[in-house]
C-alpha angles and dihedrals in degrees: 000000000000128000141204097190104128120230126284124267089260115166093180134338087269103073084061117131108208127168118210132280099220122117126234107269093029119121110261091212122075146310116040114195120215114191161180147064123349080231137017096241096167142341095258088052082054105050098029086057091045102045075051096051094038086060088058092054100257116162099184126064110203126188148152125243102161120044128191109206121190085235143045117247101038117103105300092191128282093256133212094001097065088069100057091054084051079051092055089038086075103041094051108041097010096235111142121234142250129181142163121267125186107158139035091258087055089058102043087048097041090055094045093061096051099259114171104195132031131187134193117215135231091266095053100045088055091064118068089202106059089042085051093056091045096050089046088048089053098047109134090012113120102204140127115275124201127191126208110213103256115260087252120062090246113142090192096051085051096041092048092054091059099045089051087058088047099045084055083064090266102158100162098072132163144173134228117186113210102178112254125260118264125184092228100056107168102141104016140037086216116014103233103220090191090195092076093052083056108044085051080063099058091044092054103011090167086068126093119234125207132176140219112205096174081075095039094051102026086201125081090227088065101045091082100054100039085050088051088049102048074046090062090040090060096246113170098233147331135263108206135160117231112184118185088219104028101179099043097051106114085231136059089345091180099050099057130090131190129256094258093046092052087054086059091051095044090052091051100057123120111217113194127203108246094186099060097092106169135207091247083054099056093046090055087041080055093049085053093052088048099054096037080062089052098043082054092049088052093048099047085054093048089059099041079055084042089053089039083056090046096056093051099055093045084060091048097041092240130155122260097218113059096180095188089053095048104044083047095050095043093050083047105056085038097060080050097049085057096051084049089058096248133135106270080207108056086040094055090049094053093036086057093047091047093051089041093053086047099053087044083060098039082050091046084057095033084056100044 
């Protein structure tokens, strides 16, 4: 359904006024455990996974019954079908459901089945569109929302998805971060640049956060840490597919764990308390105030030195860029950062960023 109701006044995502997505009976403390097959292949796939998944104490079925797949010709989804096997899933066993949706028709089917729960993936939240279309086909629907981080490390693409949910009168949001596609994978499906994830929560801090780390993985064997790990940065809950054949499912096969072993990774699990702040604790949060100042101060006085630098090349006519002096400075403060005990790759990178921002000054002079 279109409509014409204009946007909501928002000044930024964080005056947004969102509810939980959480379902009655479901545990309030974190986290909360979405899961279930990648796909819905058949009805007994279905049931047998959720009677599993019921026994470990899971709330929330997940499954997919569209799939999107980079290329014609792989397993596209079973369809409406499926549906009607997530809609026997809760009589018989009394999980609730969640399922993908990408288009309009998703989401009027979807609802008229009794899903509780739709998302939308990486693909779709990358296309406004498509996001568009969701959030006119949910207007007047109060239901949990969930938002797959867009393919493409792109906060805005992610943000705006969000805010288009919300302007439809969407008020139970939630994020799942997925990692983000990269051409060179060698440890990961999707590199999980955690930073992104956080800064989303800045941006909208009233927001829960949840991460799937099947898709980040993209292994089973690396489902456990990476969940551990979305546990230490505070995250709210887990997406995670659970198959009761997993070699055998006809999509992401290696990234999927059976119901017994999610229980031991549920069990597993480390939950820290985000609220005990010590006093130990503030007086090192203090330290670290006190030396990001100083790292500024530092900065500040490397750039005035940068412009100094600038100016005297533009008087004697010299280039910006002195390529021998910088490979040979970089490789240099890189050995000492070592020997400091410190990550040769997080110090390139800021070394690169610090010289870029030093030759962008030196041009700005250069062009006066």
């Amino acid at each position: 359904m279109k409509t014409n109701r204009p946007p909501l006044p928002i000044d930024s995502e964080s005056t947004m006024t969102l509810s939980s997505i959480r379902l009655p009976g479901i545990d309030v403390n974190r986290p909360l455990i979405i899961a279930g097959p990648c796909s819905a292949e058949s009805e007994k796939q279905v049931i047998d996974t959720a009677t599993a998944l019921a026994t470990k104490g899971i709330k929330i079925f997940r499954a997919g019954i569209w799939k999107p797949r980079t290329k014609p010709g792989g397993f596209e989804g079973i369809g409406i079908d499926g549906l009607k096997w997530l809609r026997k899933v809760k009589v018989e066993t009394g999980l609730y459901t969640a399922t993908e949706v990408a288009t309009a028709k998703h989401v009027t089917e979807a609802l008229r089945y009794g899903i509780d729960i739709l998302w939308t993936g990486a693909r779709t939240t990358a296309n406004p569109f498509a996001m568009q279309e969701i959030a006119d086909a949910l207007v007047g629907v109060d239901i949990p929302i969930l938002v797959k981080n867009p393919v493409s490390p792109d906060l805005d693409l992610w943000t705006g998805a969000i805010q288009r949910l919300y302007n439809a009168g969407i008020r139970r949001i939630a994020a799942v971060h997925r990692g983000f596609s990269a051409f060179d994978k060698k440890v990961y499906r999707n590199v999980p640049q955690w930073h992104i994830p956080i800064e989303l929560r800045r941006q909208i801090p009233a927001m829960s956060i949840l991460c799937d780390p099947s898709h980040i993985g993209g292994k089973r064997e690396l489902i456990a840490p990476i969940a551990q790990q979305a546990m230490d940065l505070n995250f709210d809950g887990l997406m995670i597919e659970s198959h009761c054949n997993p070699d055998s499912a006809l999509s992401d096969a290696a990234q999927q764990i059976t119901p017994h072993a999610l229980g031991l990774l549920l069990d597993s699990l480390i939950i820290r308390n985000p609220g005990r702040e010590t006093e130990n604790l503030l007086n090192l949060r203090k330290q670290i105030d006190s030396i990001d100042s100083e790292l500024l101060e530092l900065l500040a006085r490397r750039m005035d030195i940068s412009s100094e630098i600038g100016r005297y090349k533009k008087e004697h006519n010299m280039p910006v860029f002195q390529e021998k002096r910088y490979g040979e400075l970089l490789e240099k403060r890189v050995l000492q950062a070592e020997e400091m005990g410190m990550s040769h790759r997080f110090i390139r990178s800021l070394l690169v960023a610090i010289h870029e921002e030093s030759v962008r000054l030196q041009i700005d002079i250069i062009n006066q």
